[in-house]
TORBA-666106 format. One line per 10 residues: number of its first residue (from 1); for each residue x, z, y of N, C-alpha, C. Coordinates in steps of 0.02 Angstrom, whole numbers, plus 50000, padded with zeros to 5 digits. Layout:
<recs>
NUM = X/Z/Y/X/Z/Y/X/Z/Y  ...;
</recs>
This chain:
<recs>
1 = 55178/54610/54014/55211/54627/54076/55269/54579/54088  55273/54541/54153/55345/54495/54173/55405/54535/54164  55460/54512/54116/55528/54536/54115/55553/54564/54162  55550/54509/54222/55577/54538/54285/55554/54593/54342  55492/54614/54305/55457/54660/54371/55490/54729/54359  55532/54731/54379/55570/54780/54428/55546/54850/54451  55554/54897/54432/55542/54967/54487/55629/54975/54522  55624/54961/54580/55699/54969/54622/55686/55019/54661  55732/55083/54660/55731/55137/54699/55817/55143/54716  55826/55138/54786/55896/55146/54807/55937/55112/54765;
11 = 55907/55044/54748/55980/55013/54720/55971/55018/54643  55928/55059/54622/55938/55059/54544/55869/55046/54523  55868/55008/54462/55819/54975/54425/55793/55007/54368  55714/55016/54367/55691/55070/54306/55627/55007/54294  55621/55001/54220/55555/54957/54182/55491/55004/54204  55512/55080/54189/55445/55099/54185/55432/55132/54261  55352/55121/54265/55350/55149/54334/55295/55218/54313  55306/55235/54263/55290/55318/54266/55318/55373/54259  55330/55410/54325/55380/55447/54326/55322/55539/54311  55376/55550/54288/55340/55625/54263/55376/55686/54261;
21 = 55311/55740/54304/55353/55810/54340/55355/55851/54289  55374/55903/54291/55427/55952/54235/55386/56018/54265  55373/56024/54292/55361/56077/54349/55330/56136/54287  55271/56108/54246/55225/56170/54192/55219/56165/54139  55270/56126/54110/55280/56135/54007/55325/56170/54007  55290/56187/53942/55338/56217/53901/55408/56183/53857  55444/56188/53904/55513/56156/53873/55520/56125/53809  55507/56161/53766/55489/56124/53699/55457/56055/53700  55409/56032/53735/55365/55980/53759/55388/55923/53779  55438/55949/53827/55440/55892/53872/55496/55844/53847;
31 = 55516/55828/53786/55574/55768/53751/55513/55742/53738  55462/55751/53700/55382/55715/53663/55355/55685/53719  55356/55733/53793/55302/55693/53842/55365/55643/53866  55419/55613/53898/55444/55610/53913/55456/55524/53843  55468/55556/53802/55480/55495/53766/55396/55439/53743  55349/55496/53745/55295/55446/53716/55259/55424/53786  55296/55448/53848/55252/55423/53918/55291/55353/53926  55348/55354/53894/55403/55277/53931/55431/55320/53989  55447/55384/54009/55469/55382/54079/55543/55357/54065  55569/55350/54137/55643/55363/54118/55679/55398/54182;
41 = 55623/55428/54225/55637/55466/54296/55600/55540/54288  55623/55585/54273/55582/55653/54283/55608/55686/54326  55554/55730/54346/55573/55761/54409/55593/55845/54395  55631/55881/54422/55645/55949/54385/55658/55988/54463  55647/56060/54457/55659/56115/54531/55708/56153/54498  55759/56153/54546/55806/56170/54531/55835/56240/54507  55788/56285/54518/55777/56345/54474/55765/56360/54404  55750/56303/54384/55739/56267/54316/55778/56254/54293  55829/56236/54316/55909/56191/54282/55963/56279/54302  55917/56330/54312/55971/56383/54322/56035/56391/54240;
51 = 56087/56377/54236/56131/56372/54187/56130/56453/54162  56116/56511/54214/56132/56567/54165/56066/56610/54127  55997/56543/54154/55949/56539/54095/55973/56538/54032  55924/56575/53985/55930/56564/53910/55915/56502/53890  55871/56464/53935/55845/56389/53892/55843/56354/53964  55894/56316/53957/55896/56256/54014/55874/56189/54006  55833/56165/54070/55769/56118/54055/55812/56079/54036  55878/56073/54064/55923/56007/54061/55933/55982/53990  55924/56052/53937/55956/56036/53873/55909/56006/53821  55836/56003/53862/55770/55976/53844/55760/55905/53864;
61 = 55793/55889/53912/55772/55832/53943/55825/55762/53890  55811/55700/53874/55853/55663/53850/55922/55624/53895  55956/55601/53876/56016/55604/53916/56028/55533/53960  55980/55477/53917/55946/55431/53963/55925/55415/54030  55867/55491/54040/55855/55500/54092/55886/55509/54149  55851/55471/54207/55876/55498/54266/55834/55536/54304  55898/55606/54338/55842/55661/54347/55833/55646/54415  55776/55683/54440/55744/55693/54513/55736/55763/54543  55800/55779/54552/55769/55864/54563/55725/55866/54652  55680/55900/54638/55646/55906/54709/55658/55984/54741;
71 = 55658/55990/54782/55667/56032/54848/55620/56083/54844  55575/56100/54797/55511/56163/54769/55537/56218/54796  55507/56252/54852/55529/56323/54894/55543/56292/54942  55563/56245/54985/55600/56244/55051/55550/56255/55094  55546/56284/55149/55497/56304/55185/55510/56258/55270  55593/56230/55259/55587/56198/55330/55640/56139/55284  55671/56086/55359/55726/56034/55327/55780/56063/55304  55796/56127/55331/55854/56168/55334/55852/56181/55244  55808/56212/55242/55820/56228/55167/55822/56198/55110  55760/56141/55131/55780/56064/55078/55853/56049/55076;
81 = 55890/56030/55140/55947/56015/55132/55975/56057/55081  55988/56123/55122/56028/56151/55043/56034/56143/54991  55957/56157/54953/55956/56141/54881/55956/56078/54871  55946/56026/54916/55985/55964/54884/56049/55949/54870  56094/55969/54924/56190/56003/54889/56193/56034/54852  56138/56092/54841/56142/56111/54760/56139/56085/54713  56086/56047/54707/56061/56005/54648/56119/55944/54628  56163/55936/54677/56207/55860/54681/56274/55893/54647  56283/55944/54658/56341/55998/54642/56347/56008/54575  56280/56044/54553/56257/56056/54487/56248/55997/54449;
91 = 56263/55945/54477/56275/55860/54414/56212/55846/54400  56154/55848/54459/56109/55817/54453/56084/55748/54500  56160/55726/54501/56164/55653/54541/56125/55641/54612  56119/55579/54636/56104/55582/54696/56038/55572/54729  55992/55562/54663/55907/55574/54682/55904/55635/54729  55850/55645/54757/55821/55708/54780/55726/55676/54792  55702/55716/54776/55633/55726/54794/55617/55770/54866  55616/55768/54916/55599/55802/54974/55544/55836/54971  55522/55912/54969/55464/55933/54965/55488/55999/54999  55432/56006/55045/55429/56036/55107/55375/56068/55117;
101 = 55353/56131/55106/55278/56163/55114/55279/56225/55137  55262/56247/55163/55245/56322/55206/55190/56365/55217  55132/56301/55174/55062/56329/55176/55046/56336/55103  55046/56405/55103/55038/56429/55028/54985/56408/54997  54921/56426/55057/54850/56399/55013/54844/56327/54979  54832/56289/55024/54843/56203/55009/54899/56185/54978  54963/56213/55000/55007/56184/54980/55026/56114/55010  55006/56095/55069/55011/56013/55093/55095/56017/55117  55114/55950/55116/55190/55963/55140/55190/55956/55211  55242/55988/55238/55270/55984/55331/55279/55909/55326;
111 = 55239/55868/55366/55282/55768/55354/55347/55796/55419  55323/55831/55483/55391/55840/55506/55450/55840/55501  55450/55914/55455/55528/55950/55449/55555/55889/55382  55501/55865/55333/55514/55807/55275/55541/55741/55334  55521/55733/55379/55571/55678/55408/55637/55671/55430  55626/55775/55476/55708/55790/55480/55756/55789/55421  55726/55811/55361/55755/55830/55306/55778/55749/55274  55759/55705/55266/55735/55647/55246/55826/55601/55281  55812/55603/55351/55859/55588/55387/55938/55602/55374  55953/55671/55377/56017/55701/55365/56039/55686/55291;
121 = 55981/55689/55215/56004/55700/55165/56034/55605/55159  55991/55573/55184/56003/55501/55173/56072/55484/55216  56093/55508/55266/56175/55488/55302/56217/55521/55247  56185/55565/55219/56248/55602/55145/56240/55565/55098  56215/55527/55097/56219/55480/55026/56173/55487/54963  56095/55540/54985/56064/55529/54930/56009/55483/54925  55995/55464/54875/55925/55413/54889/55883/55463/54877  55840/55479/54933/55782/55518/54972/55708/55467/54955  55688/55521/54912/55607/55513/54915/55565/55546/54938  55526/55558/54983/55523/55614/55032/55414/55621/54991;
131 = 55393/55663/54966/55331/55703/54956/55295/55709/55049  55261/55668/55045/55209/55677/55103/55144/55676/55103  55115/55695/55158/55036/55684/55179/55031/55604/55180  54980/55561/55163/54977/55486/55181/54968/55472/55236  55004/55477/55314/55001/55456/55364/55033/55409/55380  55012/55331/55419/55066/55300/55435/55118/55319/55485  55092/55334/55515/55144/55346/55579/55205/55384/55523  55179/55453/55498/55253/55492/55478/55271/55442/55428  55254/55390/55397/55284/55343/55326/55333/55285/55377  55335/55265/55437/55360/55217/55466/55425/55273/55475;
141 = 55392/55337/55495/55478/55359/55518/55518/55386/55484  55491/55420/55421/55537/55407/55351/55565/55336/55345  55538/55277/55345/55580/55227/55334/55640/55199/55405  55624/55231/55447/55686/55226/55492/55743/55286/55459  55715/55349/55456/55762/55400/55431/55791/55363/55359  55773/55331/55329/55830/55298/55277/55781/55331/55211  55750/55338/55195/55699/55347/55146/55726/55294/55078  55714/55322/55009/55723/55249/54993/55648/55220/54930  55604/55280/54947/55545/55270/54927/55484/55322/54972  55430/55305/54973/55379/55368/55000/55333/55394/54940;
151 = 55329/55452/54970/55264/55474/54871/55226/55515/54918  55154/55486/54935/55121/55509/54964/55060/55542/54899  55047/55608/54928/54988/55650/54895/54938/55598/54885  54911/55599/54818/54828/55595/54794/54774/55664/54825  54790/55702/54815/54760/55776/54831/54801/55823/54808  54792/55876/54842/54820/55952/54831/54861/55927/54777  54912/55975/54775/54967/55970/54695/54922/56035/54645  54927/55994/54589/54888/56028/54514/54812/56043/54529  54795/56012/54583/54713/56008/54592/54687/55939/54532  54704/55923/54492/54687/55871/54456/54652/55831/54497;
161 = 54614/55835/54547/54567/55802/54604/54533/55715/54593  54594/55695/54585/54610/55630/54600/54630/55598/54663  54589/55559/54681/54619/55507/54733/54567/55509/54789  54595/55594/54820/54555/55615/54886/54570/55585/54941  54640/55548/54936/54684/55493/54997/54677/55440/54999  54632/55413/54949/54642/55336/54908/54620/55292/54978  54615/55274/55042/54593/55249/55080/54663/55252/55132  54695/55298/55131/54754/55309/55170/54813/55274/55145  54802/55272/55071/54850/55282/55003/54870/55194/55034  54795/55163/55030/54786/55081/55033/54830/55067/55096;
171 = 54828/55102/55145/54881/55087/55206/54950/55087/55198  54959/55137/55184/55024/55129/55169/55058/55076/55116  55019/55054/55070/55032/55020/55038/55036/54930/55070  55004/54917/55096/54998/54883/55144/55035/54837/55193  55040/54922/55235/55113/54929/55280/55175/54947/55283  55218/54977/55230/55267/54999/55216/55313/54960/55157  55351/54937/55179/55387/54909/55140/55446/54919/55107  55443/55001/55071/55461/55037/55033/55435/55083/54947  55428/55069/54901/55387/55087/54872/55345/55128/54866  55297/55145/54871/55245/55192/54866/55229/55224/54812;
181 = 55249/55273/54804/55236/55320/54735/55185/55371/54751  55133/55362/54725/55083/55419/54711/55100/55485/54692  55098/55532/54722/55106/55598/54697/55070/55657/54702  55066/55695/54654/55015/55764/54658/54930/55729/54669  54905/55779/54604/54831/55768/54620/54809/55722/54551  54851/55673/54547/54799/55633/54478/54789/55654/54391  54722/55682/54416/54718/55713/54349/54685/55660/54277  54677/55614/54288/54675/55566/54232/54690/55496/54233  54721/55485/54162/54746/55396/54167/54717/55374/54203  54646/55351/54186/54601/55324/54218/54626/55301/54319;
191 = 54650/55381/54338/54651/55365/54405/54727/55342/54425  54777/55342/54389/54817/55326/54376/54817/55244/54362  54791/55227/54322/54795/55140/54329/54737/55106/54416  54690/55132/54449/54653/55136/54491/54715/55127/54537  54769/55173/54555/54806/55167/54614/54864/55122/54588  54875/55111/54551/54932/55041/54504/54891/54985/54520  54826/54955/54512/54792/54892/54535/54787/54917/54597  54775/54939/54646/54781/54945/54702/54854/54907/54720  54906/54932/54703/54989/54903/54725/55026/54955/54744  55028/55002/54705/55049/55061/54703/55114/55041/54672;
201 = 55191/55059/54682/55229/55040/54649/55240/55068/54596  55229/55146/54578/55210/55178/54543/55178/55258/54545  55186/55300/54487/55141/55354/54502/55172/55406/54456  55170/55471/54493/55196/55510/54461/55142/55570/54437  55150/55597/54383/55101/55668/54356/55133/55709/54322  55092/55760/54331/55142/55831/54287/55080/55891/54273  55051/55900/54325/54993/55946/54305/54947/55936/54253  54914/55879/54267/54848/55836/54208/54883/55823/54154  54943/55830/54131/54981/55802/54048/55000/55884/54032  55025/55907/54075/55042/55984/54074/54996/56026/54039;
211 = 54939/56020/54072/54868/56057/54051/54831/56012/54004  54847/55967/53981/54794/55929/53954/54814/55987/53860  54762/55967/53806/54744/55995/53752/54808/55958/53713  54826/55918/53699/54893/55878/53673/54926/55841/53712  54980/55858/53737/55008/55848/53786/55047/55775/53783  55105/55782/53725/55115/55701/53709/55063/55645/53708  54996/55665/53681/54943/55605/53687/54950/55577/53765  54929/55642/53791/54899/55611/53870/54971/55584/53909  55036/55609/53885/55081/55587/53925/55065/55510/53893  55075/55488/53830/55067/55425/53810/55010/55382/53849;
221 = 54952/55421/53867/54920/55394/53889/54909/55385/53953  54935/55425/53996/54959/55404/54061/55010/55348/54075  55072/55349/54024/55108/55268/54015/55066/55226/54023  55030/55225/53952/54996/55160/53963/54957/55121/54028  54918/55171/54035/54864/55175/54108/54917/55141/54146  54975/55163/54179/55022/55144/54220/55019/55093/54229  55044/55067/54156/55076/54995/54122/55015/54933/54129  54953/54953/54125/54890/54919/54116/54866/54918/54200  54878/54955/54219/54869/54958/54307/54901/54908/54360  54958/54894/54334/55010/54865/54356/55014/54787/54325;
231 = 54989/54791/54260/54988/54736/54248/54930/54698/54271  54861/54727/54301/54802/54706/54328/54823/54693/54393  54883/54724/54425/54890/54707/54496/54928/54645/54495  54959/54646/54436/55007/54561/54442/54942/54494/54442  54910/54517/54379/54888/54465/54375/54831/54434/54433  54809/54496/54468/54767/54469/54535/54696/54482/54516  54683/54544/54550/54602/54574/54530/54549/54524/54565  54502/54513/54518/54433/54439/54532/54407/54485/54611  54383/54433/54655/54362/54452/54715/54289/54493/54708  54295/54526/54772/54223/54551/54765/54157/54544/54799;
241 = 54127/54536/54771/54054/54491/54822/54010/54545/54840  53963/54528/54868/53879/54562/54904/53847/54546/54843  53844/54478/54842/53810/54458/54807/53822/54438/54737  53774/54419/54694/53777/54381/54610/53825/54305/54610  53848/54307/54588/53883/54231/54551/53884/54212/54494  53850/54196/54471/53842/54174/54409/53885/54138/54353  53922/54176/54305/53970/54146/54277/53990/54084/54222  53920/54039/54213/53894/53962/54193/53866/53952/54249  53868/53871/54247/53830/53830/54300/53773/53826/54294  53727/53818/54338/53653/53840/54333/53615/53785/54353;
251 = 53645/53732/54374/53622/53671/54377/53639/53614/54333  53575/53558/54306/53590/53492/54278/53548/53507/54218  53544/53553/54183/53528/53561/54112/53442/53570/54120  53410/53555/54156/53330/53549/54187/53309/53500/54188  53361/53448/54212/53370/53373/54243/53360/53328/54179;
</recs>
């Protein structure tokens, strides 16, 4: 991997670009997933970091890290906002994850009320990563609202699915010239390095390491995938043909 390749989010610089959600271990877990994935960004809901809990995620997490608390429950911008002054209050610095949902079944986020929300938290000074549907139109106007990354869905959150967007995913990637973080839906490395050679800036998981049978393995092994994804996108994936090309020359040796 080049020294210099960079994950820059609002100004601050992270090596690794696998960031990993908190959302369904067991506390005990998550120093092992967390240290054998390389993250150094996890994401936590702020009901989680409740202090007059008996076991606070915070006291699980390493002190390295920088946290990402996301907005889990807000049903409009109104309420994201809040719990993002919560979360900033409670000394969980100036990340926020924007997540905005109202549809219980799917679970897909509002890109709307995530743009209103997106807007106001970024004039307060947080660096806003706003959880969306992969649309361009709503990804251009997060980046006017002051966004300082987009994390557009793979599929449903904890649907392991994979990469039900992966065609939308490529647009934005494309056209937006803000980093693109994959989120919700990738249930194996495998699809995880797939959207990293694509030009994914990076990718986040929590369900598929969560649920997986040894959990430190697969977090380790989602690092890697990352790391191997990313390094296939530097180096420049071989073109793709219709047709055969033959990889010796096939002429002279007849002659």
């Amino acid at each position: 991997m080049k020294k210099n390749d960079k994950l820059v989010i609002g100004g601050h610089e992270f090596t690794s670009r696998f960031i990993l959600g908190s959302g369904k271990y067991n506390l005990k877990l998550i120093k092992a997933a967390v240290e054998n994935a390389g993250a150094q960004i996890i994401t936590l809901a702020l009901r989680r970091a409740n202090t007059e809990s008996e076991e606070n995620i915070l006291d699980f997490i390493p002190d390295n890290i920088t946290l990402l608390p996301n907005t889990s429950g807000a049903r409009n911008a109104e309420e994201a906002v809040r719990i993002a002054k919560l979360a900033r209050e409670m000394g969980c610095g100036d990340f926020i994850k924007i997540e905005i949902i109202h549809d219980s079944k799917y679970l897909l986020p509002d890109n709307h009320e995530t743009v209103k929300a997106t807007e106001i938290l970024a004039k307060q000074g947080f660096i806003v990563m706003p959880y969306m549907y992969p649309d361009l139109n709503t990804a251009r106007e997060l980046v006017d609202a002051g966004a300082a990354a987009v994390m557009p869905l793979a599929a449903p959150i904890g649907s392991n699915k994979g990469l039900a967007t992966k065609e939308f995913i490529k647009i934005l990637i494309e056209e937006i010239d803000l980093p693109i973080i994959v989120d919700a839906g990738i249930g194996r490395p495998s699809q995880a390095c797939e959207v990293m050679e694509m030009g994914a800036a990076a990718v986040m998981a929590n369900t598929a390491i969560a649920t997986a049978k040894d959990i430190p393995l697969m977090a380790e092994a989602f690092g890697r995938a990352v790391e191997v994804g990313r390094m296939a996108y530097l180096a420049g994936l071989g073109q793709i043909r219709d047709t055969a090309s033959a990889s010796s020359p096939l002429t002279g040796f007849l002659q």
